[in-house]
C-alpha positions in Angstrom: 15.9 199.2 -35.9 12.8 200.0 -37.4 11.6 196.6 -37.8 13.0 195.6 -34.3 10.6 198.0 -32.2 7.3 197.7 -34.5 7.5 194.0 -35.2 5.6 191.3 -33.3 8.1 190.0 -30.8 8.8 194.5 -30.9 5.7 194.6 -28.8 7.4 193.2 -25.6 10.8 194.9 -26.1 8.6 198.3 -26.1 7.0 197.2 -23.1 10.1 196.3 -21.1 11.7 199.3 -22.3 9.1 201.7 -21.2 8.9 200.1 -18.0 12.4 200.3 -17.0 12.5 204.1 -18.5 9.4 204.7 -15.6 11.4 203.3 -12.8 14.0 205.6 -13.9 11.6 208.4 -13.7 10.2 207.5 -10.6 13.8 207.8 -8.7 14.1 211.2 -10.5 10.7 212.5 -9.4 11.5 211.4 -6.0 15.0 213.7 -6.2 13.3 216.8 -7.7 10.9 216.5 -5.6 13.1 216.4 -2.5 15.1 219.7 -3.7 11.3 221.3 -4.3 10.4 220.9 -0.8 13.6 221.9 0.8 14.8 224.5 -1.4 18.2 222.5 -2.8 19.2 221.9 0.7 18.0 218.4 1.6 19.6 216.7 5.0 21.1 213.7 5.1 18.3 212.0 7.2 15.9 213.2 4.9 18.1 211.2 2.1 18.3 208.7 3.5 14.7 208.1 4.3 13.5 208.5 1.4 16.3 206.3 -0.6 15.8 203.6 1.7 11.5 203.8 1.1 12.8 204.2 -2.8 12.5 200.7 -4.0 8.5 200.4 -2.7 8.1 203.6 -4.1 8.7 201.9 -7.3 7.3 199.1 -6.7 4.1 200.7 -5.8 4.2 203.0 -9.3 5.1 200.0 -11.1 2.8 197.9 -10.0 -0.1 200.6 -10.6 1.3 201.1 -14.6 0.9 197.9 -14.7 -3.0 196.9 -13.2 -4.0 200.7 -15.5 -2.7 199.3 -18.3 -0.4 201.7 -19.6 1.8 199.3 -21.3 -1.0 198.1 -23.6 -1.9 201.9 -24.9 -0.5 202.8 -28.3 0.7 206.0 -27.7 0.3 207.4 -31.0 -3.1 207.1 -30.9 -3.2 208.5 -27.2 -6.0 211.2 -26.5 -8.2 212.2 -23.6 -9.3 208.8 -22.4 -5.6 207.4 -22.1 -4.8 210.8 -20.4 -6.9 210.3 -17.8 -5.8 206.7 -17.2 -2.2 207.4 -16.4 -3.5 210.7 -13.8 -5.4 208.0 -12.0 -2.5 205.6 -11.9 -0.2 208.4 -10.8 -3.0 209.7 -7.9 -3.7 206.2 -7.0 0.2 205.4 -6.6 0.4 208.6 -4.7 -2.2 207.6 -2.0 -1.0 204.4 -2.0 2.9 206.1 -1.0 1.2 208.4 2.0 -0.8 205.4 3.5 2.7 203.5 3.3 4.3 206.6 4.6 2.4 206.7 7.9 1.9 202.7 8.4 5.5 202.0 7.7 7.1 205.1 9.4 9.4 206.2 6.5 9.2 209.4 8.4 8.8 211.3 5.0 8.1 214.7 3.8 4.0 214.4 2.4 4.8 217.4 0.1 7.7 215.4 -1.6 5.3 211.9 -1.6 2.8 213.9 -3.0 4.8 216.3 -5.4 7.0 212.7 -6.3 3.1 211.7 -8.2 3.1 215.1 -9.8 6.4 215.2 -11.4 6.3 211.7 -12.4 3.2 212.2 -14.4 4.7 215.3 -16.0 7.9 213.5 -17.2 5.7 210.3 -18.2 3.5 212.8 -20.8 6.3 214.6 -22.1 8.8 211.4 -22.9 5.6 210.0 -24.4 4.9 212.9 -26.2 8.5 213.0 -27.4 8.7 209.7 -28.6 5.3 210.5 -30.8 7.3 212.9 -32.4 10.2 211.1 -33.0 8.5 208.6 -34.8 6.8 211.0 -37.3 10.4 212.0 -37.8 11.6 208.7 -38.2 9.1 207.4 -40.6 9.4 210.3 -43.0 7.2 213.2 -41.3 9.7 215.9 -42.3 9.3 218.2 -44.9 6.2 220.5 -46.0 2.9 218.8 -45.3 -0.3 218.6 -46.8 -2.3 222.2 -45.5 -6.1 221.4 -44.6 -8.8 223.3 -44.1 -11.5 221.2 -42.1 -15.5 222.4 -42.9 -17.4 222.5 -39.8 -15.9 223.0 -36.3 -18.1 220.1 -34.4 -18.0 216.7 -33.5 -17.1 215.6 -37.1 -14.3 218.5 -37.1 -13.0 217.2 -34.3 -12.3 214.0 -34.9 -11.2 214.9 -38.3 -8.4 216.9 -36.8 -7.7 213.9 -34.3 -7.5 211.6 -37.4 -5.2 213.7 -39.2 -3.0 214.6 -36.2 -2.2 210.9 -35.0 -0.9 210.3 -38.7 0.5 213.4 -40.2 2.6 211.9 -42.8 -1.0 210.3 -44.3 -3.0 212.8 -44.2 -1.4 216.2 -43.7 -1.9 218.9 -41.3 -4.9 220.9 -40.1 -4.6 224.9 -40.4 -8.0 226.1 -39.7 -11.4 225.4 -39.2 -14.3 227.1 -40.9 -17.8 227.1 -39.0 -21.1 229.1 -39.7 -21.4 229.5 -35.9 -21.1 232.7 -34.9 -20.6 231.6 -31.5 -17.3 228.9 -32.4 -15.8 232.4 -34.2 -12.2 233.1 -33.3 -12.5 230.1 -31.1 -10.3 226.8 -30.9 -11.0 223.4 -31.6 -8.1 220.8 -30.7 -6.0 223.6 -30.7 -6.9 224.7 -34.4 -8.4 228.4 -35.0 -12.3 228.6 -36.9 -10.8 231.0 -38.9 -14.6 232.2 -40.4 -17.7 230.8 -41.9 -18.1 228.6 -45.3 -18.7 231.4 -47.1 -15.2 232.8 -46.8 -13.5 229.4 -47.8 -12.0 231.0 -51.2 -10.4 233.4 -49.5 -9.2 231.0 -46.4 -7.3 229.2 -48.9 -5.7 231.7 -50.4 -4.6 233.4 -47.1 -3.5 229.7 -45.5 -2.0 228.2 -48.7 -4.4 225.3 -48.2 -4.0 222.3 -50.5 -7.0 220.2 -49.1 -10.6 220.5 -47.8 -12.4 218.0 -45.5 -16.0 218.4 -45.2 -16.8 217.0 -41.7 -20.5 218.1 -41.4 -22.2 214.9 -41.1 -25.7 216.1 -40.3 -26.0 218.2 -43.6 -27.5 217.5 -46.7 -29.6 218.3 -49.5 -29.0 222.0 -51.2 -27.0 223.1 -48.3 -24.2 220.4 -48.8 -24.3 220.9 -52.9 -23.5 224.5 -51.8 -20.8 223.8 -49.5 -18.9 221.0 -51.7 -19.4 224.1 -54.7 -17.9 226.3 -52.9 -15.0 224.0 -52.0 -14.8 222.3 -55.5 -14.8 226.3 -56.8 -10.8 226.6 -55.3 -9.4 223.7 -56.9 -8.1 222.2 -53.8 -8.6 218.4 -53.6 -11.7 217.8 -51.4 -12.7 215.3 -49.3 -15.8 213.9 -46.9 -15.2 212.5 -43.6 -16.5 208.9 -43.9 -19.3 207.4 -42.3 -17.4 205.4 -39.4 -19.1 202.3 -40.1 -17.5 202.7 -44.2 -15.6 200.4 -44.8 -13.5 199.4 -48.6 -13.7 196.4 -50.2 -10.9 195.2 -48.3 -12.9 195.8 -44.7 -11.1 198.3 -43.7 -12.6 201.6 -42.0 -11.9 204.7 -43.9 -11.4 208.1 -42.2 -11.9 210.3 -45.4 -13.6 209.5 -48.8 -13.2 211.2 -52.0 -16.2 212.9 -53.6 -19.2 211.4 -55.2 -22.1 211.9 -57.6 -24.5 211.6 -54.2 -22.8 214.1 -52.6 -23.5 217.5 -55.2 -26.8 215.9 -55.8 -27.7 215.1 -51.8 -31.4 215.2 -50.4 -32.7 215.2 -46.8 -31.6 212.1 -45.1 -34.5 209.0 -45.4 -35.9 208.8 -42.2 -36.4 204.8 -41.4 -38.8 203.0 -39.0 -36.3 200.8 -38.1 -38.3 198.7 -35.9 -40.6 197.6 -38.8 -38.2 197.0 -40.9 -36.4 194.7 -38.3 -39.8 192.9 -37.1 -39.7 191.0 -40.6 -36.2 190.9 -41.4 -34.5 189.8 -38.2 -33.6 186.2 -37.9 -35.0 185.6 -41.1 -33.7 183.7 -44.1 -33.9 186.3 -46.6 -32.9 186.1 -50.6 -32.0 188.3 -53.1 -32.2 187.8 -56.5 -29.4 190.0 -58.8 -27.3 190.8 -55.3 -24.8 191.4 -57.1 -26.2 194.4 -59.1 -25.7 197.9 -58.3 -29.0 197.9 -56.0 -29.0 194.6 -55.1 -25.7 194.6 -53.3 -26.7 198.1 -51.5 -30.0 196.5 -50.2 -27.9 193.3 -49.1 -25.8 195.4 -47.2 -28.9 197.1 -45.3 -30.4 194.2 -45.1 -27.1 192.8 -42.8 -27.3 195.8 -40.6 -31.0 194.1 -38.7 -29.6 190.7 -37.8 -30.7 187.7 -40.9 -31.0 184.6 -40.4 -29.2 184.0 -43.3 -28.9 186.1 -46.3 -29.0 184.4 -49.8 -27.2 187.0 -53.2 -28.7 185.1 -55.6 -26.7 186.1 -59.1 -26.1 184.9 -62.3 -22.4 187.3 -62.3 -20.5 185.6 -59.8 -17.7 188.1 -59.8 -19.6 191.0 -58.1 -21.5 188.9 -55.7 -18.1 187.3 -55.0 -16.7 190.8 -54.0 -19.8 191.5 -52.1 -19.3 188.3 -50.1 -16.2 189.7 -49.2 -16.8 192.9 -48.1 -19.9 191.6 -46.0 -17.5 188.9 -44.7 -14.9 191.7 -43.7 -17.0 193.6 -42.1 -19.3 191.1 -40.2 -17.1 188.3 -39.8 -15.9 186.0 -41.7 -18.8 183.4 -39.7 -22.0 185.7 -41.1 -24.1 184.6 -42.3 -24.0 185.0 -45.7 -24.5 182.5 -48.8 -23.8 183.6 -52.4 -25.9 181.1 -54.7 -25.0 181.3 -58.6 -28.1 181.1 -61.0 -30.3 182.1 -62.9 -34.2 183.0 -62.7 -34.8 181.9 -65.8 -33.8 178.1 -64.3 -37.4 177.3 -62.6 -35.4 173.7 -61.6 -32.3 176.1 -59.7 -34.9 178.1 -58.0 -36.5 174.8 -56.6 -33.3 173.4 -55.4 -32.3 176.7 -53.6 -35.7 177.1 -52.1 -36.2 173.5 -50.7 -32.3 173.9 -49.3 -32.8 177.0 -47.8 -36.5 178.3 -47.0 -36.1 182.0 -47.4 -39.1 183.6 -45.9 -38.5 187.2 -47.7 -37.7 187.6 -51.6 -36.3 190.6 -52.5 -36.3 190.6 -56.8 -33.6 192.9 -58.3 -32.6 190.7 -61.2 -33.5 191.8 -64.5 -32.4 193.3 -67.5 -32.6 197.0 -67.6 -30.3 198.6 -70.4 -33.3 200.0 -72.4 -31.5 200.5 -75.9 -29.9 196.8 -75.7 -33.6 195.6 -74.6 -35.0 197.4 -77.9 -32.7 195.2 -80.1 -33.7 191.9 -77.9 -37.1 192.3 -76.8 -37.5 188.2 -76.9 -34.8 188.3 -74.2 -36.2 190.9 -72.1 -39.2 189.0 -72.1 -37.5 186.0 -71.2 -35.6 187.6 -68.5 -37.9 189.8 -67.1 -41.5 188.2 -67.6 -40.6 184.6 -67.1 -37.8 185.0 -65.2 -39.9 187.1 -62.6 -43.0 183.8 -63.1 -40.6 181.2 -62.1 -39.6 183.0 -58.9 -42.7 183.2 -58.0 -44.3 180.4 -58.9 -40.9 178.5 -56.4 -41.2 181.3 -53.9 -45.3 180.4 -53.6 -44.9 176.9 -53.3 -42.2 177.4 -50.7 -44.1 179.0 -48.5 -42.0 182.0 -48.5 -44.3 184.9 -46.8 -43.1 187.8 -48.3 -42.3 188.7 -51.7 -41.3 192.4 -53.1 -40.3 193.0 -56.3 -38.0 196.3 -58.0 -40.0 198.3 -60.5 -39.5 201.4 -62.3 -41.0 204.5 -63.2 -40.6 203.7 -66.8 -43.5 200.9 -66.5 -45.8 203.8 -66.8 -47.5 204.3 -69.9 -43.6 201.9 -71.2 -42.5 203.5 -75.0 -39.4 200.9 -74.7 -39.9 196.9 -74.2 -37.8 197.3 -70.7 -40.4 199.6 -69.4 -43.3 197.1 -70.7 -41.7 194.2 -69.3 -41.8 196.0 -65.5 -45.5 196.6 -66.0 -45.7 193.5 -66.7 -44.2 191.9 -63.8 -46.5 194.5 -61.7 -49.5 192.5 -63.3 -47.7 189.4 -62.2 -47.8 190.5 -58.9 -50.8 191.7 -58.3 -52.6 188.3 -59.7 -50.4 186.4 -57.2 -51.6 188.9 -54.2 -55.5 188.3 -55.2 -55.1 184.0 -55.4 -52.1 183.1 -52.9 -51.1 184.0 -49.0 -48.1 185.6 -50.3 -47.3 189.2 -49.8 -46.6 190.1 -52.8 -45.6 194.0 -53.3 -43.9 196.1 -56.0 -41.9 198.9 -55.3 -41.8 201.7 -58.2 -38.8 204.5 -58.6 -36.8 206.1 -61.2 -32.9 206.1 -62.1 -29.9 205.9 -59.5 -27.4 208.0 -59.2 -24.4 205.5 -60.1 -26.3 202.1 -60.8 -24.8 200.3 -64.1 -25.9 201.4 -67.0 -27.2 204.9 -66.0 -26.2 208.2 -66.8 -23.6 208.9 -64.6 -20.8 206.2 -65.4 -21.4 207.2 -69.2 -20.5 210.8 -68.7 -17.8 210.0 -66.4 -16.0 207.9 -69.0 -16.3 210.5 -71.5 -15.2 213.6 -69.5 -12.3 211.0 -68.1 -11.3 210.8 -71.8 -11.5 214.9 -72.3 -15.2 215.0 -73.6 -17.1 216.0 -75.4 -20.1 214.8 -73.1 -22.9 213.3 -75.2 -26.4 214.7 -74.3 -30.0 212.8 -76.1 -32.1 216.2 -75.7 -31.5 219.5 -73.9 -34.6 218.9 -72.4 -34.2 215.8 -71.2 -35.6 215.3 -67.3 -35.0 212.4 -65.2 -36.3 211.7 -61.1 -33.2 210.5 -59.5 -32.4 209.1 -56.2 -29.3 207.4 -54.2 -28.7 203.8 -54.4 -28.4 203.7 -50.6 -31.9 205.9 -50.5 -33.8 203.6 -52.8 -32.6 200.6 -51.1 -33.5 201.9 -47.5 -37.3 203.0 -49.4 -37.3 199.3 -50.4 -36.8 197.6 -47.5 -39.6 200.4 -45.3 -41.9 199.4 -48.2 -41.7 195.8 -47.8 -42.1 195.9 -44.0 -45.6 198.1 -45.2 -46.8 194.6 -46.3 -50.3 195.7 -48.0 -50.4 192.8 -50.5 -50.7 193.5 -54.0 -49.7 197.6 -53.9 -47.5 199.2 -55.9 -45.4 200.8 -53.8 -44.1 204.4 -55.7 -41.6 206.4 -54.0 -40.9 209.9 -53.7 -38.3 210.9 -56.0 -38.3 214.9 -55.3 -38.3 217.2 -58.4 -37.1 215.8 -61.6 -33.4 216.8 -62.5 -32.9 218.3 -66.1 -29.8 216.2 -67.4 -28.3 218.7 -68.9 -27.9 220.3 -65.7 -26.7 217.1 -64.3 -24.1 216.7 -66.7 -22.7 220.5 -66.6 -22.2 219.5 -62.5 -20.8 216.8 -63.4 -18.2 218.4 -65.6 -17.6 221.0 -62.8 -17.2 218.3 -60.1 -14.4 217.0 -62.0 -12.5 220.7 -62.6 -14.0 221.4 -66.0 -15.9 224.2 -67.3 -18.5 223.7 -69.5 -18.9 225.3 -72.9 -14.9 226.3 -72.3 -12.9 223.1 -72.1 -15.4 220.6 -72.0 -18.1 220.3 -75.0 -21.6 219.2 -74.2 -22.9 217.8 -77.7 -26.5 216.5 -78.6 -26.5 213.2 -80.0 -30.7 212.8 -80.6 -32.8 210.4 -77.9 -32.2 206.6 -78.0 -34.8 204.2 -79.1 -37.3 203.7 -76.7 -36.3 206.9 -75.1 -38.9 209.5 -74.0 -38.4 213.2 -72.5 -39.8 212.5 -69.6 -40.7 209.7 -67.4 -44.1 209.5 -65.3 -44.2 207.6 -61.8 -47.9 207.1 -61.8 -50.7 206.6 -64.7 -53.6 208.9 -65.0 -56.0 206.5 -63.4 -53.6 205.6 -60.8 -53.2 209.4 -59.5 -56.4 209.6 -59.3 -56.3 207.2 -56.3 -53.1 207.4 -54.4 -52.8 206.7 -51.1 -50.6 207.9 -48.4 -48.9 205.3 -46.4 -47.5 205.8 -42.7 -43.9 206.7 -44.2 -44.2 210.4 -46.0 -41.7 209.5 -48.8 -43.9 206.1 -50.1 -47.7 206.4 -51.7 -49.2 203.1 -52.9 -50.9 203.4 -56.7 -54.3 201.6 -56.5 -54.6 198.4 -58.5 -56.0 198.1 -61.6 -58.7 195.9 -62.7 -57.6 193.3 -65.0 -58.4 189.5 -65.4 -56.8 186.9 -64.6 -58.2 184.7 -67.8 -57.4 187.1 -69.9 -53.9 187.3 -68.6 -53.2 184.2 -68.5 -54.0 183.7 -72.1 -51.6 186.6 -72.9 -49.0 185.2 -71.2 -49.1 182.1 -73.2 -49.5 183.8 -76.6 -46.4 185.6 -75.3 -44.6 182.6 -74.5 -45.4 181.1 -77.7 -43.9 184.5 -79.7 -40.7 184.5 -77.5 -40.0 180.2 -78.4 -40.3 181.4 -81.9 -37.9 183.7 -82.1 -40.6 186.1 -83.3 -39.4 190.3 -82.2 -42.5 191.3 -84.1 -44.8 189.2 -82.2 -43.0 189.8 -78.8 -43.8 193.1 -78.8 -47.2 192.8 -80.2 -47.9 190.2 -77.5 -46.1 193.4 -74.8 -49.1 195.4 -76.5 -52.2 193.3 -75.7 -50.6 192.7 -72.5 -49.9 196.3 -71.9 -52.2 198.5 -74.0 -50.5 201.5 -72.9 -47.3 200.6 -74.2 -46.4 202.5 -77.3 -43.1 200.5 -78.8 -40.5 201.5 -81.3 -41.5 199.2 -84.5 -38.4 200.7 -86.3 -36.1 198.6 -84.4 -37.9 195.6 -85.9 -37.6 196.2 -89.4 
């Protein structure tokens, strides 16, 4: 039966059933309303009237249904809009009835005409409504649902409550609301009570039974969401966000709610964009990124699609994460965007020649590059290779491709480097800047710390180990870090590139830094543990090439930082260096890395990088 009514060829045995069911009502509407008007005692002249104008009448309510379009409306997901529809097409039948009334001398009552519309739009709502309800029965809505309480009775509150009310048997029921407004106190939304303010949740869930929260409060963030989601995460019950609408899985499809995430506990103030900078050089453009794949690659990709490319080129070497990224694009855009996944590697000058002949990118976003700093400390001749060279050959094809913008992911631990990943980036910084002083390419690096999630940072690793029951391995209590979203550092990226001032160093505001050991006792609370009770925090001594702290600017570039016209990016000034010189670094450095030589890569990292202050026990 089941399959019958919801299949495809369903759809029209619905629609032909429902139609037949509203002539049906239409002749009862016309009786009640007849025994309304005269009290149960209705002539027969008066009968007969109105059963010989009968068939118009329906034909005049049917024929409305029909141009309204209340066949095509899925009734389960009925609200106010669809509401409003059948009214109209009930008045508009009923207008339609009295003009016929008087042209065509059907000499009847305009009370029963008029009451005929009325009653047929109450038995339309309520058959409608009961065959909602049936179906919830039918497809297994019986029994005790899932108790939510929804956080913040607004916009987001609402539609949370709609969500969960068109499918119960997914997501449970609403029970309350709780709101800080004094003014939505004791109030309704949809029908559902704001039962008191956040800071009473504990007790709400105790009083309701509740087995779920929904934090619908899109507009908040920073301390004020870590506060709420504590609060929330404090009563054990399963909590959840209500997504962004335009969220959508790897499969493409929306999702209403989203489980927690690192970002969330850890939230800031929501980056303000210029948007139309950053779509004046983006939009209609060819635009390439190199590692697209990669944790921040992928999440600038994905901004990048939201301002209208050209094309857009995820250049990887991994083709299984650009290949899911491809997909997800592809399910969200369509499967005609205008995306192009290109495997290869920066170190292949040849590849990078082929692709930009083929395709003429204008903009170069560069995310490739090795980043794992203790696996970099064992393979500096790699790094080198990877980073350094990698980093020369795209330039050197981007340059003679005429590409006319070229910006390039740094980090904060290029500053004053102790590990050969850190030198590497201040090295590509150099490369940078000498291309800005001798070429027409805007060339511009962009310099941040560690993302919250990115592969190989912090998070992941103390996920895995609490997922396995701890203990939680901590370098040094006093350990700091600047952290930032991987959506917040990709938005930073693309306002800095559409800044343009060849040659800077773009640094980013990264807020306070975050002590980790703080980080990770959240992090065990986020996931229901307590720390020091039944989850061990252990010190395990920093890595090599690890420092306490990490610096987002040298002395002598704080001493001449600029502002720029976005509040959360400063530009470090260049420093002098020459280009000779360089040059002939460069080549000694070459020379160490075809030998094989650690020792003399990171010597050659030194005279490159005099502030560099490397780890020569990994050598030996």
């Amino acid at each position: 039966m089941k399959s019958i009514l919801y299949g495809r060829s369903g759809k029209w045995i619905r629609r032909a059933l429902l139609f037949l069911l509203d002539l049906f009502f239409v002749y009862l509407s016309v009786r009640a309303a007849l025994l309304l008007r005269f009290e149960g005692v209705v002539s027969r002249s008066q009968l007969a009237w109105s059963m010989k104008a009968l068939p118009l009448i329906m034909a005049v309510y049917a024929a409305c249904s029909v141009l309204c379009g209340l066949y095509e409306m899925i009734w389960r997901f009925a609200s106010g809009p669809e509401f409003l529809r059948l009214g109209a097409a009930y008045a508009a039948s009923g207008l339609i009835t009295l003009l016929m009334n008087h042209l065509l001398r059907w000499h009847m009552s305009r009370t029963v005409l008029v009451m005929t519309a009325m009653i047929m739009l109450i038995l339309v709502v309520a058959s409608r409504f009961m065959w909602k309800w049936l179906r919830g029965v039918l497809s297994g809505g019986v029994g005790r649902q899932t108790r939510i309480l929804i956080v913040g009775a607004g916009e987001g509150g609402a539609y949370a409550v709609r969500i969960c009310q068109q499918n119960r048997a997914n997501f449970g029921t609403p029970v309350a609301f709780v709101d800080d407004d004094p003014m939505k106190r004791r109030m309704r939304v949809s029908g559902i009570p704001v039962c008191g303010t956040v800071a009473d949740i504990p007790e709400i869930v105790k009083q309701k039974n509740i087995d779920e929260i929904i934090v619908a409060v899109p507009g908040t963030h920073g301390d004020r969401l870590t506060e709420i989601i504590s609060l929330c995460q404090s009563t054990r019950c399963r909590t959840r966000m209500l997504s962004d609408p335009n969220d959508v899985d790897r499969a493409g499809r929306a999702r209403a709610f989203r489980e927690l995430n690192t970002s969330d506990f850890l939230s800031r103030a929501e980056v303000a964009l210029d948007m139309q900078l950053i779509r004046g050089y983006l939009a209609d453009q060819v635009v390439m990124v190199t590692g697209g794949g990669g944790s921040i690659g992928s999440e600038i990709c994905r901004q990048i699609m939201r301002f209208g490319p050209k094309k857009l080129l995820i250049f990887d070497i991994y083709e299984n994460c650009a290949y899911e990224l491809e997909c997800e694009l592809r399910q969200k855009y369509g499967q005609d965007c205008p995306v192009e996944v290109l495997i290869g590697s920066i170190r292949d000058r040849r590849r990078l020649d082929e692709v930009f002949d083929q395709y003429r990118p204008r903009v170069v976003f560069h995310a490739a590059a090795h980043k794992h700093v203790p696996l970099m400390e064992i393979s500096p001749g790699e790094a080198v290779k990877n980073n350094v060279f990698g980093t020369l050959n795209l330039l050197r094809s981007a340059d003679a491709h005429g590409v006319e913008r070229f910006v390039q992911l740094s980090t904060d631990k290029a500053v004053n480097p102790t590990n050969v990943m850190g030198a590497t980036k201040r090295v590509t910084e150099m490369l940078l800047q000498s291309f800005a002083r001798r070429t027409e390419m805007k060339c511009m690096a962009v310099r941040f710390g560690n993302v919250l999630g990115s592969h190989g940072s912090v998070i992941p690793l103390f996920e895995a180990q609490i997922r396995k029951g701890g203990p939680v391995t901590l370098t040094h209590p006093d350990i700091t870090r600047y952290f930032m979203t991987i959506p917040e550092a990709a938005q930073l990226v693309l306002q800095a590139g559409g800044l343009a001032q060849s040659g800077a160093i773009y640094v980013l505001d990264m807020g306070e830094p975050v002590k980790i050991i703080d980080l990770a006792k959240k992090l065990i609370r986020f996931y229901g543990y307590e720390p020091g009770v039944d989850m061990e925090i252990t010190t395990i001594g920093l890595r090599p090439g690890e420092k306490l702290y990490e610096e987002l600017m040298m002395d002598k570039e704080s001493a001449g930082v600029t502002r720029t016209a976005h509040d959360k990016i400063f530009v470090a000034p260049p420093l002098d260096f020459s280009d000779e010189t360089f040059k002939a670094q460069l080549e000694a450095l070459k020379a160490a890395v075809d030998a094989n030589d650690d020792q003399a890569v990171v010597d050659g990292l030194v005279a490159v990088v005099p502030t560099y202050h490397p780890n020569r026990d990994m050598l030996e």
